[in-house]
N, CA and C atoms as an extended XYZ file, in Angstrom:
237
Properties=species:S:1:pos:R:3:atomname:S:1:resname:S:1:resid:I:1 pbc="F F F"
N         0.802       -1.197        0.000 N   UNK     1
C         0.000        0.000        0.000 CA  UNK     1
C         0.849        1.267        0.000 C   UNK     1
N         2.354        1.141       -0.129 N   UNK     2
C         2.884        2.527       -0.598 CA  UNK     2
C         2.516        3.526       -1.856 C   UNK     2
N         2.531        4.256       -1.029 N   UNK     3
C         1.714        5.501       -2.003 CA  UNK     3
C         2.481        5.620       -3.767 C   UNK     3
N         3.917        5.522       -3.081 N   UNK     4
C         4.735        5.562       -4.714 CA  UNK     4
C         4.343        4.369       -5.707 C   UNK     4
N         4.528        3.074       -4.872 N   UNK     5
C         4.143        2.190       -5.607 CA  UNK     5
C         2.645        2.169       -5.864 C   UNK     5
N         1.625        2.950       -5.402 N   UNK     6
C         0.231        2.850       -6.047 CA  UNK     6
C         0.098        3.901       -6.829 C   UNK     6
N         1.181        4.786       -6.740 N   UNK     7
C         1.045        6.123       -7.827 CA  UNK     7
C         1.370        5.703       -9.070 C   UNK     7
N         2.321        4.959       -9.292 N   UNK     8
C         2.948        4.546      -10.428 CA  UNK     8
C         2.293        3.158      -11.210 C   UNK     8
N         1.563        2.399      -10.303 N   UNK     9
C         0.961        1.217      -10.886 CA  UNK     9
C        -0.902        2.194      -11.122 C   UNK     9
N        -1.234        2.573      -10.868 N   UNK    10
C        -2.732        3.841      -11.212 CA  UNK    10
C        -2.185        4.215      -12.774 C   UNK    10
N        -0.991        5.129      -12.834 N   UNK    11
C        -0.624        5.630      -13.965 CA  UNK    11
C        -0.731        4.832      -15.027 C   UNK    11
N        -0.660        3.298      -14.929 N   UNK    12
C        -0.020        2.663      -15.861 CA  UNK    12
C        -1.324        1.469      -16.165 C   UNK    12
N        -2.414        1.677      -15.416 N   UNK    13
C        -3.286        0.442      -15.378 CA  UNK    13
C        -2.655       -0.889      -14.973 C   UNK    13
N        -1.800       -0.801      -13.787 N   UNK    14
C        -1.275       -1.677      -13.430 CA  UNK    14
C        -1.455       -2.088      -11.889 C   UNK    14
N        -1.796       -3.372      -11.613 N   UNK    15
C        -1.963       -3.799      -10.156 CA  UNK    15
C        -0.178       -3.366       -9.633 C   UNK    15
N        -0.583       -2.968       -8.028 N   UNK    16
C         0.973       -2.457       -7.306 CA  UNK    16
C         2.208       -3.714       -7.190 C   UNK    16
N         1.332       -5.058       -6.865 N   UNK    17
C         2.115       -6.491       -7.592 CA  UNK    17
C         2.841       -6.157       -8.848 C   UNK    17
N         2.229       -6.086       -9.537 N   UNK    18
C         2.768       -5.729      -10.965 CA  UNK    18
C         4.093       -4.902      -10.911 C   UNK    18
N         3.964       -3.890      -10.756 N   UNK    19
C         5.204       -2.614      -10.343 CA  UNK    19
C         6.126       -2.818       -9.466 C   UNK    19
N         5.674       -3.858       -8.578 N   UNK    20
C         6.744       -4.179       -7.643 CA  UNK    20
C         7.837       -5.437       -8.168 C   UNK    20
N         6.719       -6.527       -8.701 N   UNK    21
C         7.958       -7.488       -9.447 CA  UNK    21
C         8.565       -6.763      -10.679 C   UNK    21
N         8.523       -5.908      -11.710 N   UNK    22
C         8.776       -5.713      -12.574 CA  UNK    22
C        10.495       -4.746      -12.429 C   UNK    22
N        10.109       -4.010      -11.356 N   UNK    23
C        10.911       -3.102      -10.599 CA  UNK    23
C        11.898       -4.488      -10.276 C   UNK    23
N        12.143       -5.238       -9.949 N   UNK    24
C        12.826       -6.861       -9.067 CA  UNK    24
C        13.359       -7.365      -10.411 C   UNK    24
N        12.678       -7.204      -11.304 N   UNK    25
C        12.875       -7.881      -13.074 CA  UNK    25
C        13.980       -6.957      -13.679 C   UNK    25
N        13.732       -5.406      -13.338 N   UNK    26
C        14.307       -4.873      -13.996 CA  UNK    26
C        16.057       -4.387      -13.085 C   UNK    26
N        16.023       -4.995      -11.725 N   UNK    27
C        16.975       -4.578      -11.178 CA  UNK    27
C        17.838       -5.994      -11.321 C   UNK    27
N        17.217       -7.069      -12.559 N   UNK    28
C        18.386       -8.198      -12.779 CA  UNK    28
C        17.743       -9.221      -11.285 C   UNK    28
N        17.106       -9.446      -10.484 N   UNK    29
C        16.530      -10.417      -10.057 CA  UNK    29
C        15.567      -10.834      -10.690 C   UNK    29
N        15.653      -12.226      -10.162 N   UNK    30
C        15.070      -13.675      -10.924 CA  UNK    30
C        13.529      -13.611       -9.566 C   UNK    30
N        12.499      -14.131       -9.876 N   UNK    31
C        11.187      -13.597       -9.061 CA  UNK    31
C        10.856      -14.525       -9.675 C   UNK    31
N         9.894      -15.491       -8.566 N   UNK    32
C         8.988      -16.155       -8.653 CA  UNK    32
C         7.559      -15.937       -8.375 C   UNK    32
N         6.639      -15.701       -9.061 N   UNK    33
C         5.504      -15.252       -8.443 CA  UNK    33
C         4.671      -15.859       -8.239 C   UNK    33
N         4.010      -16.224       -7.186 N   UNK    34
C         3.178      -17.081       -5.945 CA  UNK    34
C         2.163      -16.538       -6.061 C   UNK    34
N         0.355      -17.188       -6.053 N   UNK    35
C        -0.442      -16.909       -5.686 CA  UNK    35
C        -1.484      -18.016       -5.606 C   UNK    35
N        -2.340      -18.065       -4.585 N   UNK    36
C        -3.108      -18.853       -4.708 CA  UNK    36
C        -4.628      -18.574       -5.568 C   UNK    36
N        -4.336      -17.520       -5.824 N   UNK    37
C        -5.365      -16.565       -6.895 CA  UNK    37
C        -4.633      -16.766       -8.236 C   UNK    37
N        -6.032      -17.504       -8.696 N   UNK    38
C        -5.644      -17.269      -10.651 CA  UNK    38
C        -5.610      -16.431      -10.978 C   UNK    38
N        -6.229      -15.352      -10.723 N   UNK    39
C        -6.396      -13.914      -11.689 CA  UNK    39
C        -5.001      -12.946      -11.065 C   UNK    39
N        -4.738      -13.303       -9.501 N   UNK    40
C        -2.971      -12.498       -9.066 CA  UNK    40
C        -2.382      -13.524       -9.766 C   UNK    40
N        -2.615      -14.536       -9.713 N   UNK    41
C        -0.888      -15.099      -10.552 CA  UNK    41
C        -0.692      -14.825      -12.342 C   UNK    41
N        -2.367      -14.681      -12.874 N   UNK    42
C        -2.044      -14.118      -14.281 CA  UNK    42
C        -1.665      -12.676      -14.041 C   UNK    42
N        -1.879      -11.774      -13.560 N   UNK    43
C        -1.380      -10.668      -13.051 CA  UNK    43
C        -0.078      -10.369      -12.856 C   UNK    43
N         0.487      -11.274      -12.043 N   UNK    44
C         1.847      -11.413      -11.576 CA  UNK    44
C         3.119      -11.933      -12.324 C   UNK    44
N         2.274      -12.867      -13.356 N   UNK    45
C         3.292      -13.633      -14.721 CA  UNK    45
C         3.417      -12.495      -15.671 C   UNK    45
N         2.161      -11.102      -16.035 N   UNK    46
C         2.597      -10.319      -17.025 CA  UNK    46
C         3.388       -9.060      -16.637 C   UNK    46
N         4.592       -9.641      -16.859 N   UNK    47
C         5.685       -8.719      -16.031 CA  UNK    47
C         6.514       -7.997      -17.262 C   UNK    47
N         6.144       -8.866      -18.494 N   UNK    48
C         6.960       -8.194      -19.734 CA  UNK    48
C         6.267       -7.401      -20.919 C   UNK    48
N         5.125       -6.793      -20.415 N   UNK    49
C         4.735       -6.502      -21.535 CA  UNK    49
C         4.559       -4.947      -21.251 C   UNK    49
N         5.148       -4.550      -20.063 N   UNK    50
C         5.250       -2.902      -19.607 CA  UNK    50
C         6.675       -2.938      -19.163 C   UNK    50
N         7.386       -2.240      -19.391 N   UNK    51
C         8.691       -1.738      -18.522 CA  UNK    51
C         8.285       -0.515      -17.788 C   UNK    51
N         9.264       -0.332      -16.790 N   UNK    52
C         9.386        1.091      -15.489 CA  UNK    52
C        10.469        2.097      -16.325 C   UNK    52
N        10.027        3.248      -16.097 N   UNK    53
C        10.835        4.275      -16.680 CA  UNK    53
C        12.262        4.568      -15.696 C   UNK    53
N        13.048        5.277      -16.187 N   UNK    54
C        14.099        5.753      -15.444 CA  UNK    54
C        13.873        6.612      -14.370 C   UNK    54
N        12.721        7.527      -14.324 N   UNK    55
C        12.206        7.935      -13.134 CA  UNK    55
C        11.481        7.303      -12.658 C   UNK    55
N        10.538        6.116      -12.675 N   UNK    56
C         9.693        5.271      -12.185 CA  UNK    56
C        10.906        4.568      -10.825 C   UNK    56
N        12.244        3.845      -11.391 N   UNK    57
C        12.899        2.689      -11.068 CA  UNK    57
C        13.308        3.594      -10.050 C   UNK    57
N        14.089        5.016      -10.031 N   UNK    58
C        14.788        5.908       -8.958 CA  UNK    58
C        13.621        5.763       -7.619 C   UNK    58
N        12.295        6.066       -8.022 N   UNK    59
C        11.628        6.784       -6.841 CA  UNK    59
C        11.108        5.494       -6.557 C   UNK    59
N        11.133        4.329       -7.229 N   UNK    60
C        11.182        2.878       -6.281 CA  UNK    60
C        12.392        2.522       -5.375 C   UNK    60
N        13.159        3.038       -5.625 N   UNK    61
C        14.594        2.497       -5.232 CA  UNK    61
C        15.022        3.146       -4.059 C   UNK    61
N        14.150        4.521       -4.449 N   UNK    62
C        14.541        5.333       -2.834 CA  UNK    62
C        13.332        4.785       -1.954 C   UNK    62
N        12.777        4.162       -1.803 N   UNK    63
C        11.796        3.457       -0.885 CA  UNK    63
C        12.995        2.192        0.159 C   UNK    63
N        13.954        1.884       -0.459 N   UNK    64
C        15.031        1.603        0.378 CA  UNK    64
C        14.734        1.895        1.857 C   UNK    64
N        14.670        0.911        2.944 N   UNK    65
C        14.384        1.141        4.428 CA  UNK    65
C        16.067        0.416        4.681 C   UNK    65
N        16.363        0.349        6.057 N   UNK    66
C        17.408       -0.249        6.563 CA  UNK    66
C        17.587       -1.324        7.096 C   UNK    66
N        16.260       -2.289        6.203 N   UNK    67
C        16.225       -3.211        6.686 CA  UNK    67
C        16.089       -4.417        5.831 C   UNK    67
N        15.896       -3.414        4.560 N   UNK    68
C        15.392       -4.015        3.048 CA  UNK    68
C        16.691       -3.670        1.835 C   UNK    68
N        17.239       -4.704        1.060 N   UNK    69
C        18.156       -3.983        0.383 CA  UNK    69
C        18.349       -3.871       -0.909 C   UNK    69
N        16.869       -4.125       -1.491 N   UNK    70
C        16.628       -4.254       -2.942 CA  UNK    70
C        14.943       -2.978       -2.709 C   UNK    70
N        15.025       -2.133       -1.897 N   UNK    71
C        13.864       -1.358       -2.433 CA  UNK    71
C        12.966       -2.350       -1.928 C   UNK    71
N        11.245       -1.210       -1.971 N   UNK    72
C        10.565       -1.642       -1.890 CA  UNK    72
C        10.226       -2.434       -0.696 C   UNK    72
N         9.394       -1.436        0.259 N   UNK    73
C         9.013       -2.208        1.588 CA  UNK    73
C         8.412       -3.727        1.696 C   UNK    73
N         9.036       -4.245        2.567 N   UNK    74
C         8.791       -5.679        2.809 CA  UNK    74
C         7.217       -6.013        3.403 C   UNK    74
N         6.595       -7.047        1.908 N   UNK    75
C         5.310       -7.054        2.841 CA  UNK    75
C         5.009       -7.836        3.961 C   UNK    75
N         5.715       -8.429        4.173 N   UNK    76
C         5.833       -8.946        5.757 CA  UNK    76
C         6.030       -8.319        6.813 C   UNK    76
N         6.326       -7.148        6.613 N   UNK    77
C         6.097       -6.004        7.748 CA  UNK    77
C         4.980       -5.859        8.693 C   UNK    77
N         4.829       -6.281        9.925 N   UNK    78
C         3.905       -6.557       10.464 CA  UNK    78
C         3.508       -5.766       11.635 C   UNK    78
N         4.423       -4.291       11.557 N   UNK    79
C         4.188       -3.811       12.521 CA  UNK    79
C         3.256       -2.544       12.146 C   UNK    79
């Protein structure tokens, strides 16, 4: 539910899943995408048919916490 990552997946007609693996795709990690939902895992497999811009990938990247080291808050964050 970060605001950057729902600003940028709105812009694009894209679920925030979407923007977040693609961002993981485009930083050269390998991503497996999990769901027990057919319609998130077709969601989650179309990772190549949009790329992130050069300002898209920066203002993902500064989402960086000190606890996370590829961007992008951890959704296991439970606090």
């Amino acid at each position: 539910n970060d605001p950057v990552v729902t600003s940028i997946a709105r812009s694009k007609g894209l679920a925030p899943s979407q923007v977040a693996l693609r961002y993981l795709v485009q930083q050269g990690y390998a991503v497996l995408p999990l769901s027990s939902s057919e319609e998130r895992l077709r969601l989650n497999l179309d990772l190549f048919s949009f790329s992130l811009t050069d300002d898209e990938m920066e203002k993902l990247s500064a989402l960086q916490t000190k606890d996370e080291g590829i961007g992008l808050p951890s959704p296991y964050d439970m606090s």
